[in-house]
N, C-alpha and C positions, 0 to 999 in steps of 0.2 A: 511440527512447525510447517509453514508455509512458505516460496519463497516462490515468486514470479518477478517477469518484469514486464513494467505497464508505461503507459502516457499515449500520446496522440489526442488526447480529450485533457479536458479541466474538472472532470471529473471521472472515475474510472471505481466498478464496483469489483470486489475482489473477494472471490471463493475459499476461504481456507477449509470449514469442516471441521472444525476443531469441536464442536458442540460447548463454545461459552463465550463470552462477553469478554472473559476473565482475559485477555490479551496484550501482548506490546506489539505496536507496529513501529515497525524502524524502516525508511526510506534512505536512497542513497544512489547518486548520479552511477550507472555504467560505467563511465567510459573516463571521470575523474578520481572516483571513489568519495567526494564528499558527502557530506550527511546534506539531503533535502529535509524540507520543512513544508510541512502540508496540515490540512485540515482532515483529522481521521475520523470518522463514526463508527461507530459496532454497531449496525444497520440490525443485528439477529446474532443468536449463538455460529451461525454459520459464516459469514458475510460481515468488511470492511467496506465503506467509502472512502477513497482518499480525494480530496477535491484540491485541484490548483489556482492558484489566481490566473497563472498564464501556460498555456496549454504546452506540457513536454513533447519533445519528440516520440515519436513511435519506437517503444522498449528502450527507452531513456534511462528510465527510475526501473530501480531495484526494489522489490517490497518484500521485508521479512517480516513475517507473523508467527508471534511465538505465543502458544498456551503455557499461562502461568500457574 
């Protein structure tokens, strides 16, 4: 799995390496713990998009990416 933390943009690309599509991305505020809601794409076996409507703080959002 994967686990960074991102935001400062409305749209932010995100490295995992997991070599597949086959993924869950889970989102989730720092600093409340609630679950975000976002627009994710599997861009490649390697690589997520998460795109915001309105732009988070700089390492705001929590992003876990898990191979299934």
């Amino acid at each position: 799995y994967k686990r960074q933390s991102i935001g400062g943009a409305t749209s932010v690309s995100v490295s995992h390496n997991l070599g597949t599509r086959d993924v869950i991305v889970q989102l989730f505020d720092n600093s409340t713990f609630d679950t975000v809601v976002a627009d994710v794409t599997r861009t490649n076996a390697s690589t997520v998009d998460v795109a915001f409507t309105t732009a988070p703080s700089a390492n705001a959002i929590r992003v876990l990416v898990t191979k299934i």
